[in-house]
N, C-alpha and C positions, 0 to 999 in steps of 0.2 A: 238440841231443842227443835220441836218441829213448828212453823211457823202457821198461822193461819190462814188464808188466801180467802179473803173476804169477797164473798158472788157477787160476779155481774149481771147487772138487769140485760136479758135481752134489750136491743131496739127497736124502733116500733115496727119498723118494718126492716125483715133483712137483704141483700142482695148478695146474690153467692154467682159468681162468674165460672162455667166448666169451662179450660180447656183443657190441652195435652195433644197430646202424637194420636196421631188416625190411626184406629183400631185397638185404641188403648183402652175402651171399654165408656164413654163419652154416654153415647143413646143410652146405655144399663142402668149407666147413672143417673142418668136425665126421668129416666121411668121409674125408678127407685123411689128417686125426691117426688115426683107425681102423687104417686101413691103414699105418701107423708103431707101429704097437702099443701106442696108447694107450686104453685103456676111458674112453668118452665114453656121455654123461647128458648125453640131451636135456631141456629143458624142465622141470629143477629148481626145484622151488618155494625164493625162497632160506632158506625158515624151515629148510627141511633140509637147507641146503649142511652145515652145524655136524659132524649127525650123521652124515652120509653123510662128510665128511675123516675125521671120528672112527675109522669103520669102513675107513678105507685105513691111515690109519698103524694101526691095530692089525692090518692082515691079514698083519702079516711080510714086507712087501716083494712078495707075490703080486701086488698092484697099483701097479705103481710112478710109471706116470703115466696122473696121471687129468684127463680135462677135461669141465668140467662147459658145458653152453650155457643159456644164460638167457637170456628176451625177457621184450617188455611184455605179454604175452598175460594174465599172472596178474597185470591191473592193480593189485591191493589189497595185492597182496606185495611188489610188486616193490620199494619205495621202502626197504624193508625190506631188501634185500640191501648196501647199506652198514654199515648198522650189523653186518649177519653178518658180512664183511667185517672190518670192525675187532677184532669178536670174532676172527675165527684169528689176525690180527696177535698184540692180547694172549693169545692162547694158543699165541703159539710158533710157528704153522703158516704157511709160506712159502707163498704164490702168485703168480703171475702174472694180471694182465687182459690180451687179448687184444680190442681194440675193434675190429670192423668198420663202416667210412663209407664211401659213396659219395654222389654229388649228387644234387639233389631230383629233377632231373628223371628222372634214369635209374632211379631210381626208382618213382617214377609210370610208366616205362613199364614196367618189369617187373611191377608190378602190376596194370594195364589188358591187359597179353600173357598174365597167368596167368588174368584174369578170375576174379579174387578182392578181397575192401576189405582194405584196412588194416587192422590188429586193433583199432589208436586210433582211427577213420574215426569211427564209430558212422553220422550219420544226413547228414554231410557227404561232403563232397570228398576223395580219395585225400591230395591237399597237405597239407590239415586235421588226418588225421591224423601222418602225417610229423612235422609240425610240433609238432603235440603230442607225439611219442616226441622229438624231441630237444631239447625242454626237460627230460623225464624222466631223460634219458642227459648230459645234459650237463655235472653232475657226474663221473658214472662213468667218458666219457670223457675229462676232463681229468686223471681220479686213475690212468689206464690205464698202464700200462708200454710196447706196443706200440698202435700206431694203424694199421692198413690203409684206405688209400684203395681200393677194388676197380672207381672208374667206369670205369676205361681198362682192366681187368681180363677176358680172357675165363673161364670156366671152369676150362682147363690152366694160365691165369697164376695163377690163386690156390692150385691146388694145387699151382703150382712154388713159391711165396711159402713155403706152408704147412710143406712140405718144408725147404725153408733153414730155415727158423724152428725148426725143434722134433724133425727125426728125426736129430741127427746124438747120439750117444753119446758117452760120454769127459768129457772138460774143457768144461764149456761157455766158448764163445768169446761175443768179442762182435760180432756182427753189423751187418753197416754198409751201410747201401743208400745209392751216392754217385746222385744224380738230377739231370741236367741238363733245365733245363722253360726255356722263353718267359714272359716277364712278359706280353705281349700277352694270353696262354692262362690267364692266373690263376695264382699261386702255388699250388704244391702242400698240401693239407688237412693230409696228416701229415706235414708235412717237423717237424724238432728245430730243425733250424738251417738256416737262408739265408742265401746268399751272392750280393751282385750283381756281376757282372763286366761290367756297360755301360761299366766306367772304362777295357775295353782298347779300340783305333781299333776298329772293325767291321770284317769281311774280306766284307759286304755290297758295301762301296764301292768293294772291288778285284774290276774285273771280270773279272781272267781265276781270284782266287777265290770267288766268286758262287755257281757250281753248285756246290761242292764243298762238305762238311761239317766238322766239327770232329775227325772219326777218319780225317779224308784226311791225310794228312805233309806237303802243302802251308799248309792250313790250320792246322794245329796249331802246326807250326815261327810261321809268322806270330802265332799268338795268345801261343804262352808264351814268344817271344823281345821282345813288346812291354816298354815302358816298366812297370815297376812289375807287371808277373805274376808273374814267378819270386818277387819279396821279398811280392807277397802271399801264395802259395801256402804258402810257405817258413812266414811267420807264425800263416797262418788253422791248417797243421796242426798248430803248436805249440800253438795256443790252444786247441784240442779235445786235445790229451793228457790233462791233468789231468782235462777231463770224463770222457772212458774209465774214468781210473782210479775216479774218484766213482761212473760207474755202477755200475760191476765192484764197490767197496763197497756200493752198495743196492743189489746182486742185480738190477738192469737189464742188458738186453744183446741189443735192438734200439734202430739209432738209423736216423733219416733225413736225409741233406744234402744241400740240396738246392741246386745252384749255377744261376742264373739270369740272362741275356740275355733280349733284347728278344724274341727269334724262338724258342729253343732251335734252332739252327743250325751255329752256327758257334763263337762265344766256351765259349760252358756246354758243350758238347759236348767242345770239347777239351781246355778247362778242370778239366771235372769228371775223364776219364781220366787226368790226369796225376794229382791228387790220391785219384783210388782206387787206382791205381798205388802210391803213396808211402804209404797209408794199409795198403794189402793186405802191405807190410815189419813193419808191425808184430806181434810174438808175439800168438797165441792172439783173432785178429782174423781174419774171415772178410768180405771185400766184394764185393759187389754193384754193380755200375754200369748205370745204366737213364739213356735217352734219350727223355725222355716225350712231348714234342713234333717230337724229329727225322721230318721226312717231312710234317709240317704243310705246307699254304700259308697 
C-alpha cells in the first residue's frame, strides 16, 4: 500500500548554505541559484552568517531565499561555522547545507588547468592541500542534507542539478535521484542508499542481448521478469516509504539511490527505471533517473 506524504509549506524565508571541496563546482552553483532568484553571498565569514539570517527574516520577506557560499579560504573561521550553525538551529532558523564533492583527481586537474594552488596547498602539492580541506569538511559534509557528486558533471549538468534542486516554487516535494552505476566504476560518493542487483542472471551472457542496454524492452522484460526482481522491487520500495516520510519530517528533501550491477549495463539500468517509474506515482515526489556508467566499456 503506498502511503501518502502530505506537502510541506515552504518557509518564509529560506537559507540554503554552499559548501564542499574547492573546484567542486561552488561559483556554478552559486550563479545557478542567482538566476532562480535567490540573493547569494559569497565568501561569508561564518562569524557573520548569525547576523546576516538576522537581517533576512527581519526584511519582510524582500529576501526570501538566501544562499550564503562558504569555503576554507578564511582558514581561522571556518571551524567556526558549526557552532554558527547550531546557533540558528537553537534560534529557530531553518537551513539547508548543500555540500559539493568530487574526486581527487579531477580535482588536481582543474586546478593545475586554472594554474592556480589550493587555498589549503600552502608550500606542498595540489593533493596536500585537497587532503587537508576534507578532513576540515568532513564533518560538515556528513551533517549535510544534500551531497552533489559533480566528477562526471559538465558545467550544464550542474546547473541542470541546481535547477531541480531549488527553483521550483509551491509545496516543496521531495526529490529523488534513482542512479544506476557499475560496481566495477566504484560506488557512487553521494548515493543515501544502495542497492545490488548482481542476484538477477546477467543478460551479458545472452548473446543476442549483449549489445543492448537496460532501457531496450528486450533487456528489461529479461531483467524484471527474473527470479526474485519484481518481489525485490516490490519490497526495497516499501522499505524507503517510511524514510520519505522521516525526511519530509526533518525538513530533508533530496535523496540519492543508487542501484548497482557489475557493468551499469544492463541489470541497474533497467532496474533502476522500473523503480523510478514506481517511485515517481507517489504524491508531492519529483524523480530523476541518471545512468552514470551506461556507455562505459
Amino acid at each position: 500500500m503506498t502511503t501518502e506524504l502530505a506537502p510541506v509549506k515552504p518557509p518564509q524565508s529560506e537559507l540554503l548554505v554552499i559548501t564542499g571541496m574547492s573546484g567542486a563546482g561552488r561559483t556554478t552553483a552559486a550563479h545557478a541559484l542567482e538566476d532562480h532568484g535567490w540573493y547569494v553571498v559569497e565568501n561569508l565569514p561564518p562569524t557573520l552568517l548569525g547576523m546576516l539570517t538576522e537581517i533576512v527574516a527581519h526584511s519582510g520577506g524582500s529576501i526570501p531565499k538566501l544562499a550564503v557560499v562558504m569555503d576554507v579560504r578564511s582558514k581561522s573561521l571556518f571551524p567556526q561555522l558549526r557552532e554558527n550553525l547550531q546557533a540558528l538551529t537553537g534560534a529557530g532558523i531553518a537551513y539547508r547545507v548543500l555540500f559539493l564533492e568530487a574526486a581527487d583527481d579531477l580535482l588536481v586537474r582543474r586546478f593545475e588547468q586554472g594554474r592556480r594552488p589550493h587555498p589549503l596547498q600552502e608550500d606542498e602539492r595540489i593533493v596536500d592541500g585537497i587532503n587537508r580541506e576534507r578532513d576540515v569538511l568532513r564533518e560538515l559534509k556528513e551533517a549535510a542534507e544534500i551531497v552533489v557528486d559533480t566528477t562526471e558533471m559538465s558545467v550544464h549538468d550542474l546547473n541542470r542539478t541546481i535547477t531541480e534542486l531549488f527553483s521550483e516554487s509551491g509545496p516543496i516535494v521531495l526529490r529523488l535521484n534513482v542512479m544506476s552505476f557499475g560496481f566495477k566504476y566504484g560506488v557512487p560518493t553521494d548515493a543515501n542508499y544502495v542497492a545490488d542487483v548482481r542476484f538477477i542472471p546477467n543478460p551479458h551472457w545472452v548473446p543476442e542481448l549483449r549489445p543492448h542496454t537496460g532501457k531496450d524492452p528486450q533487456v528489461s522484460e529479461y531483467v524484471l521478469n527474473a527470479t526474485g526482481a519484481a518481489e525485490f522491487i516490490e519490497r526495497y520500495i516499501s522499505a524507503l516509504e517510511p524514510v520519505f516520510e522521516g525526511y519530509r519530517r526533518e525538513n530533508k528533501h533530496y535523496a540519492t539511490i543508487a542501484i548497482g550491477c557489475t557493468g551499469g549495463k544492463h541489470r541497474s539500468v533497467a532496474t533502476a527505471e522500473e523503480i523510478g517509474r514506481r517511485l515517481s506515482q507517489l504524491p508531492s515526489v519529483r524523480v530523476n533517473v541518471t545512468h552514470r556508467d551506461l556507455g562505459r566499456e
